[in-house]
N, C-alpha and C positions, 0 to 999 in steps of 0.2 A: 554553406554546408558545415554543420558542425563538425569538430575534430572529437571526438570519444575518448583520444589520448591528452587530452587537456583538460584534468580532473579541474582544477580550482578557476576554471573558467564557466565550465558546467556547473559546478557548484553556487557561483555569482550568480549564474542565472537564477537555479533555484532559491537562492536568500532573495533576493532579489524579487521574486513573484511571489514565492508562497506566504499566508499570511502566519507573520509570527507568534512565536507559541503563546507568548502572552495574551493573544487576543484569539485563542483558542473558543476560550467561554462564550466569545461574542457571536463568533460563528452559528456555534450548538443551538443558542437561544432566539436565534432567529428559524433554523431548521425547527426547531424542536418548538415553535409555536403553532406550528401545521401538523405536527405529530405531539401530541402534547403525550401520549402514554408509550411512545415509544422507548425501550431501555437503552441506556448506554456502554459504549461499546469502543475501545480504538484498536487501530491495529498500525504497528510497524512498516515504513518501508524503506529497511536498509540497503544503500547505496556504497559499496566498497569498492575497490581497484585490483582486479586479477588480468594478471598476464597483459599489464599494462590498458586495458581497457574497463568503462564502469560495467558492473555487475551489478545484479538486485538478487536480492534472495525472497525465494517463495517457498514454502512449503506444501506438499501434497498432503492433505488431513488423512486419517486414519482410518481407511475401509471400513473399520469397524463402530463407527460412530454412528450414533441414531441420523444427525441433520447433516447434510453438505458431506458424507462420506466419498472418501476417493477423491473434491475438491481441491481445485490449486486455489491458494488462499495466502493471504499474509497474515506471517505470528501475530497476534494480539485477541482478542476476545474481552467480555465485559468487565462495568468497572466496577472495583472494589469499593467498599466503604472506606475503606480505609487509604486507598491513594490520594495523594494530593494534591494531583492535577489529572489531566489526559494524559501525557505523558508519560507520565509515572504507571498510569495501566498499559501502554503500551510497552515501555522498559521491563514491567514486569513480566506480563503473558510473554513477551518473547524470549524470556528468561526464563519461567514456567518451562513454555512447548521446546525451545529449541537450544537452550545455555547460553545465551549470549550474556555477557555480562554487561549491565548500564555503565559501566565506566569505559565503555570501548567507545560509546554513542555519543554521537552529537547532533543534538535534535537543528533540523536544519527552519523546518516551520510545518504548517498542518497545509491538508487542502480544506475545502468542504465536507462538508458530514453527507453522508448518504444513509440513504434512506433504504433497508431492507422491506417488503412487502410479506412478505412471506414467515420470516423469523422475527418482524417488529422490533429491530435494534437499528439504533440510530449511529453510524459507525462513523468516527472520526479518524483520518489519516494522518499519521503524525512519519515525515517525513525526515531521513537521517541519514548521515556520512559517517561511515566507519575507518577512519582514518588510519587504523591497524588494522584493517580486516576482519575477519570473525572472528579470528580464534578458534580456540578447541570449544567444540558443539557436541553436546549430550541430548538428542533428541528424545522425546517424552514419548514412549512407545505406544500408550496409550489414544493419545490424539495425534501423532505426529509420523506417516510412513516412510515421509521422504524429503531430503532439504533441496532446493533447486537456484539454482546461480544460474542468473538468464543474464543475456548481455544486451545492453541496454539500446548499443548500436542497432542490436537483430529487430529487440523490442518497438523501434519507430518507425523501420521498414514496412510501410504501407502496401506491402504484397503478405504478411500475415494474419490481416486485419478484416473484419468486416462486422456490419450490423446487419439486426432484424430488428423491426417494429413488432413486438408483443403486444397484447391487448388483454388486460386482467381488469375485472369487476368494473367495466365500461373504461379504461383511463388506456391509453396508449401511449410507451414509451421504449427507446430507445434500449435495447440489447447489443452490448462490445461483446466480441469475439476474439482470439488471439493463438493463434495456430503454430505452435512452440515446440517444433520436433514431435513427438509422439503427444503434448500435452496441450490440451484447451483452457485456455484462460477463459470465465467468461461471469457470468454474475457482478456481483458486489467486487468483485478484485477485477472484471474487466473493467467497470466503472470508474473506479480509485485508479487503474491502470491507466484508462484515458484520459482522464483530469490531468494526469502528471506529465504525460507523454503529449498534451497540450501547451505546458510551457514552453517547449521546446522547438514548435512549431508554429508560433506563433508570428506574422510576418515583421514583425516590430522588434524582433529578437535583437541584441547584439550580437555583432560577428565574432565569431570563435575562433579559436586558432591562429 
């Protein structure tokens, strides 16, 4: 059973599994040879310590948005020409939508890139401990309604979980659900949700706590 109150143990694990950022690139260009006109895309997923337990932060997008309005999602969105890695677009957009500053961040490593169908962005996870916490957050009114600190213990509890098998343009694949007090996780952040909430559950795990 993991302990939730044992950051730098949880943390091990994640350095530990996730593939590091340097070998970001390598991920992308294996995904991105099945989707070759797919656009790129990262998003954030900051992992801090409140009230003695990990927290992740999401954000509810902004009602008023043409795509994914009302969505829980994680900060990040496409990348610029001018960043200089993955990373670097994720440190930004979630500086962008939400203020966090990149020097609070410590990128811990990426998961897999997923693949949207529907918006054609090829989205990479770039995975991170905030060791100070967030900080003072300026949320970006425009695309940003609401910031959400989910706790990660709740997050693995497999009574708020479930999938559907979807079927689009003949291919059937796997839909994560995550039922989070009033709020649904589900799409492309249930996906990146599951991936990560996979490490953790994995029978091979070391013991915690």
């Amino acid at each position: 059973m993991l302990d939730f109150t044992n950051t730098a143990a949880i943390m091990g694990i994640l350095r530990t599994r996730l593939t590091p950022v340097e070998q970001a690139g390598s991920l992308i260009d294996m995904v991105e040879g099945h989707q070759q006109h797919a656009r790129q895309a990262a998003v954030l997923l900051p992992f801090f310590v409140k009230d003695g337990r990990l927290q992740l932060a999401l954000i509810r997008r902004a009602s008023t948005l043409r795509a994914h309005s009302g969505e829980i999602a994680f900060p990040g969105g496409k990348v610029d020409s001018t960043d200089s890695s993955i990373v670097m677009t994720a440190l930004r957009e979630a500086h962008e939508e939400i203020g966090l500053e990149p020097a609070r961040v410590e990128a811990l490593g990426v998961l897999p890139p997923v693949f949207t169908v529907v918006s054609n962005y090829l989205i990479t996870p770039v995975v991170a401990y905030l060791p100070q916490g967030l900080g003072s957050l300026v949320l970006q009114e425009s695309e940003v309604d609401e910031l959400l600190c989910v706790s990660l213990e709740r997050l693995i509890d497999p009574a708020i979980a479930h999938t559907e098998q979807w079927t689009r343009n003949g291919q059937t694949r796997t839909v994560y659900f995550y039922d989070y007090d009033d709020y649904r996780i589900w799409g492309a952040t249930g996906r990146i949700l599951a991936a990560v909430l996979e490490l953790f559950k994995r029978a091979d795990a070391p013991p915690v706590g």
